[in-house]
C-alpha positions in Angstrom: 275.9 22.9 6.2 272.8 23.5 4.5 270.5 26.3 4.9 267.1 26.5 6.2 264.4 28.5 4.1 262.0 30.7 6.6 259.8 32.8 5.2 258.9 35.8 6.7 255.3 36.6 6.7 253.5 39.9 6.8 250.7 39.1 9.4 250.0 35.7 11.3 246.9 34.2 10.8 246.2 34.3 15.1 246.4 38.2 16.5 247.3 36.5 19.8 250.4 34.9 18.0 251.8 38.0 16.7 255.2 38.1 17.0 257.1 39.2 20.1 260.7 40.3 21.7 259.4 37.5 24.5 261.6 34.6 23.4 264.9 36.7 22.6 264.3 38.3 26.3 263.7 34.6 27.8 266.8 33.1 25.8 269.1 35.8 27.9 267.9 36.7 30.7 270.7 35.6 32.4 273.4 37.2 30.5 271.5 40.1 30.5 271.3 40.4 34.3 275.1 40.5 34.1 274.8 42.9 31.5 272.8 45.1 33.4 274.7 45.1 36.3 277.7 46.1 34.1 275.7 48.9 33.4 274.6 50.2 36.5 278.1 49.9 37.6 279.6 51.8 34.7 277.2 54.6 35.3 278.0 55.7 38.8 280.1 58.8 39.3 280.9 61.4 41.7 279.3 63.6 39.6 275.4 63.2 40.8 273.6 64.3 37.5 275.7 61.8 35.8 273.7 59.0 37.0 270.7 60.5 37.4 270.4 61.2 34.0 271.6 58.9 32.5 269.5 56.1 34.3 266.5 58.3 33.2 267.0 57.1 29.8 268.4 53.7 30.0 265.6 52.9 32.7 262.6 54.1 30.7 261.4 50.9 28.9 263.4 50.7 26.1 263.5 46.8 25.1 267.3 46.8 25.2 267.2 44.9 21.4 270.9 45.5 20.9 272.4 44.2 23.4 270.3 40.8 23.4 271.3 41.1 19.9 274.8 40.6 21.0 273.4 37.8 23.9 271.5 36.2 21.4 274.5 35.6 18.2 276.5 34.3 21.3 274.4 31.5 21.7 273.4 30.8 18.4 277.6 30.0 17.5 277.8 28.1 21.0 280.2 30.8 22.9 280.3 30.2 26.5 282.8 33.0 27.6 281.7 36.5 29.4 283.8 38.8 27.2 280.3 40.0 25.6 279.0 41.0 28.5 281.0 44.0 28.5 280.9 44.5 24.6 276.9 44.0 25.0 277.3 46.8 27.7 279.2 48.9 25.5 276.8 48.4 22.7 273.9 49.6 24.8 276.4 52.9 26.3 276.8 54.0 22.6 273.0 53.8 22.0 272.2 55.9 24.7 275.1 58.5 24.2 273.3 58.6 20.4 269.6 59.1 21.7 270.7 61.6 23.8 272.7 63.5 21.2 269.8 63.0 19.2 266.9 63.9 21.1 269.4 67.6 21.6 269.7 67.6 17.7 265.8 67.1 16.6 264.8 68.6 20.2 262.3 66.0 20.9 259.6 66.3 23.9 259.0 62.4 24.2 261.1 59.5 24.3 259.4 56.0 25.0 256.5 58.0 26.4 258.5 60.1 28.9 260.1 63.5 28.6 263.2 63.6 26.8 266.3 64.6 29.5 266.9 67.6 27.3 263.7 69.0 28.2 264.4 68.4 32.0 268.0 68.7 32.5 268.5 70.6 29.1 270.7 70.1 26.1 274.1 71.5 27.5 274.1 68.2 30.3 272.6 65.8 27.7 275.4 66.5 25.3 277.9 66.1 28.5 276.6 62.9 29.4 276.0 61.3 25.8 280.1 62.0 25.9 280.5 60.5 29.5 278.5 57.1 28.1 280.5 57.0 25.0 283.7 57.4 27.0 282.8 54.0 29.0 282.0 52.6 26.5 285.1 52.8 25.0 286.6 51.4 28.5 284.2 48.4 28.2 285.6 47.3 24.5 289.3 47.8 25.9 288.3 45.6 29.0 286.6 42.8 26.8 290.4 42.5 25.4 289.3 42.2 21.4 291.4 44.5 19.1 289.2 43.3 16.9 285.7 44.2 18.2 287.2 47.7 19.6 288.1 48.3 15.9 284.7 47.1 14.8 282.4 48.8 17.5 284.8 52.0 17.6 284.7 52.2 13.4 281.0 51.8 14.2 280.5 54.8 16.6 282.0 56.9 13.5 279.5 55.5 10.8 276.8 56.7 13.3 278.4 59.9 13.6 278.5 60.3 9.9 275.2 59.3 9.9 273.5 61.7 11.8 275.6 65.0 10.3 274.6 63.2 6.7 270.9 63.5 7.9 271.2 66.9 9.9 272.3 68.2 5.9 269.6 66.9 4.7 267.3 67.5 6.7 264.2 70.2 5.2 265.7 69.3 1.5 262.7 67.8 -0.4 265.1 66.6 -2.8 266.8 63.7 -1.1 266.5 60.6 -3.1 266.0 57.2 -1.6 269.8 56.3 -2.3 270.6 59.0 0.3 268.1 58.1 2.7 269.5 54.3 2.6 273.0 55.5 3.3 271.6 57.9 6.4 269.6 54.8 8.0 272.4 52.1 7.5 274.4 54.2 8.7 272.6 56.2 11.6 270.4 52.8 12.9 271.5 49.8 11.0 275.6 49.9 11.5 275.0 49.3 15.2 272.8 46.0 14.7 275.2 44.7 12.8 277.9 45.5 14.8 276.3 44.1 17.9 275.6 40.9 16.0 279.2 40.5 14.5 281.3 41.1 17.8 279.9 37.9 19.5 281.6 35.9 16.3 284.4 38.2 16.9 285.3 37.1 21.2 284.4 33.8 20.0 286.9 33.5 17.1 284.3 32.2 14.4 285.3 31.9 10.5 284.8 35.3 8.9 281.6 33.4 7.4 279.9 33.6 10.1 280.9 37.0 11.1 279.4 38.1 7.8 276.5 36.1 8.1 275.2 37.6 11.8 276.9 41.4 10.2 274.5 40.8 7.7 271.9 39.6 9.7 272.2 42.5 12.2 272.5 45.4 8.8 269.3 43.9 7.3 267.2 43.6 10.4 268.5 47.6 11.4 267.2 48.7 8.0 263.7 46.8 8.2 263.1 48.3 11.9 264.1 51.6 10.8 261.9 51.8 7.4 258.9 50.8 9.9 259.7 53.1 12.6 259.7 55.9 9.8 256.2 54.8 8.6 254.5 54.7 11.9 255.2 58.4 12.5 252.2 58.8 9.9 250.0 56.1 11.0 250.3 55.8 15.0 250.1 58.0 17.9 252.2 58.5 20.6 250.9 56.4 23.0 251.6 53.8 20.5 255.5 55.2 19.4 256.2 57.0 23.0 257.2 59.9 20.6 255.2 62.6 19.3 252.7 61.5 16.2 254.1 63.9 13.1 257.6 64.4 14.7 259.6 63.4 11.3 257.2 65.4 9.2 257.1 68.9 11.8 261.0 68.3 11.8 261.1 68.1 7.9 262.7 64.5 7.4 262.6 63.3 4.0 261.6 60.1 5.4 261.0 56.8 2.9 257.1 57.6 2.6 257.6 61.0 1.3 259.7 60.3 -0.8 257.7 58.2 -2.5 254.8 60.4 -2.0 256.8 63.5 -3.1 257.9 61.2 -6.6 254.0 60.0 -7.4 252.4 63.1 -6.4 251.0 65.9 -8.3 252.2 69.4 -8.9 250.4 70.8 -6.3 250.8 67.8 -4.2 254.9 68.2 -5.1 254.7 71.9 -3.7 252.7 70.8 -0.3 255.5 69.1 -0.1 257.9 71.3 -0.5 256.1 73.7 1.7 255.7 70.8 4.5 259.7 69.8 4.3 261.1 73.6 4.5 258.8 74.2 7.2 255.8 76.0 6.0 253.2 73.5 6.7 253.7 72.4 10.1 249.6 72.7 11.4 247.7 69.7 12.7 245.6 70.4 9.6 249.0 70.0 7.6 250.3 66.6 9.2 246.7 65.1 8.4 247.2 66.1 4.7 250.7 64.9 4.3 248.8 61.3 5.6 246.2 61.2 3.2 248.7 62.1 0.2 250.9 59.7 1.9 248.0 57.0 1.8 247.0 57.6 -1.5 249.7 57.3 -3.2 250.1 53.8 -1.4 253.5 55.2 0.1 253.0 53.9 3.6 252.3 50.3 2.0 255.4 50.0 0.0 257.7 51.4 2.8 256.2 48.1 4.6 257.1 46.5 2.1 260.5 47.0 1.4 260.8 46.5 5.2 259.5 42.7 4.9 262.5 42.5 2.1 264.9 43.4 4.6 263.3 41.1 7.4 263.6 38.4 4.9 267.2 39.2 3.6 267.8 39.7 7.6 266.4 35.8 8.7 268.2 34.4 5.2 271.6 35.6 6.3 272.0 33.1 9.4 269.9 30.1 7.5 273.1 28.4 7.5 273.6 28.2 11.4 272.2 25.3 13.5 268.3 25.5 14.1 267.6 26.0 18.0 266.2 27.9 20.7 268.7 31.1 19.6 267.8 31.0 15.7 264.0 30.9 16.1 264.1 33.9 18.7 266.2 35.9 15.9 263.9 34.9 14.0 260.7 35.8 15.8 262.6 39.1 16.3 262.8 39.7 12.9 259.0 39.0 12.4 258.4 41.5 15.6 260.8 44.5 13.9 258.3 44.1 10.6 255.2 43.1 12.2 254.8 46.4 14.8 253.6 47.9 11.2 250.4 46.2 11.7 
């Protein structure tokens, strides 16, 4: 089979054509209804705040882009069975049970625009119920029946483990190199894309081409969205992120911009830096000066850039699988991950 060539573009020429979610949502809306009522059904408990927190943050507008990411590399390789509705489930559990854990970790205020369940339950029951969603999640991938995707996802849930102690250590060093900060990302974001994409080739008993291909796929695309989510903490707001503007730089992440601010700055640019990062500089005043060093030393522009790479490596990887209604939303999802830069 020969592949088709797409090339990603930075902006379209029509604003009203930007690039949307809209066609991956339309392509599985009906596997995702079952999906969602796998969810709702795996969240009950006797336990009231179980529920009730948990549906606080899988009910507050997040665009559920993992689990149609599973949906979606279903119907691109033709598989018609339901064993991904539970792994899509499962997917979904583990990305919950990691913002959660997260939000405790960085102690964040916002999520999507709403208050984090830390801040209104506090971090003792987050951490509690992060553990409860991993726990069915793990019953969801022994239910699906695949040895082989409980190995992948369950390998997975380690990575993103590692992932997140890798970037509590580094956090406030303004040393960290982009090497390190590549290994945090794929490991903290872009392992679960790819394992959501894989798994469907997985229940559906594909070559191992094609689980590599939609691995690939899924690891490129996780690294793109990530390197842009990381640059719009400096030039969006939170209405726009449904986080706080200036989070990464108050919590001292050595995020791709400043690391390429830190390495073309100045010597007194180097030790605002190094002020900013061990938590010295934390003032308004501070964040706007990190974003105009950030700007001038075209930082913000190159970490956009390295993100189209990604997007581009991401839509090369399934090239070789049949053009149709499931490629060009993967595709167009692609395009959306790179294009919410702009």
């Amino acid at each position: 089979m020969s592949a088709t060539v797409h090339r990603l573009e930075a902006v379209r020429p029509n604003p009203e054509s930007q690039p949307s979610l809209d066609p991956m949502v339309k392509l599985v809306t009906g596997d995702m209804d079952q999906v969602n009522a796998v969810i709702r059904g795996r969240m009950e408990s006797e336990i009231p705040l179980i529920p009730e927190l948990a549906g606080h943050l899988i009910a507050g507008g997040g665009k559920r882009m993992r689990p149609m990411l599973t949906l979606a590399s279903a119907q691109l390789i033709g598989y018609s069975g339901t064993q991904h509705h539970l792994l899509a489930a499962a997917v979904e559990f583990i990305h919950t049970a990691t913002l959660l854990h997260d939000d405790v970790v960085d102690g964040s205020d916002l999520r999507r625009g709403k208050r984090t369940a830390n801040i209104i339950w506090g971090n003792p029951a987050s951490v509690l119920v992060g553990d409860f969603l991993f726990s069915r999640s793990f019953e969801l991938m022994v239910e699906a029946g695949s040895l082989k995707a409980l190995k992948i996802l369950s390998s997975t849930s380690a990575v993103i483990a590692e992932g997140e102690v890798n970037q509590l250590s580094a956090a406030r060093r303004v040393d960290l190199g982009e090497e390190r900060y590549l290994d945090i990302i794929g490991a903290k974001t872009a392992a679960l894309f790819a394992a959501a994409c894989r798994i469907s080739a997985v229940v559906a008993d594909r070559p191992e081409s094609e689980e590599a291909a939609l691995d690939a796929y899924g690891r490129n695309l996780g690294i793109a969205f990530q390197l842009v989510d990381d640059a719009i903490d400096y030039v969006s707001d939170a209405d726009t992120m449904g986080k706080d503007a200036g989070d990464d730089f108050r919590e001292g992440k050595m995020t791709l911009p400043v690391i390429l601010a830190y390495a073309r700055g100045s010597a007194e640019d180097r030790a605002f830096w190094k002020d900013a990062v061990e938590g010295r500089r934390d003032s308004d005043a501070d964040l706007q000066h990190a974003i105009r060093l950030i700007r001038s030393t075209r930082a913000i522009d190159d970490t956009f850039a390295r993100a189209r790479h990604y997007g581009q490596r991401a839509i090369d990887s399934i090239g070789g699988f049949a053009n149709g209604p499931a490629k060009d939303a993967m595709i167009e999802a692609v395009e959306f991950a790179v294009a919410r830069a702009y």
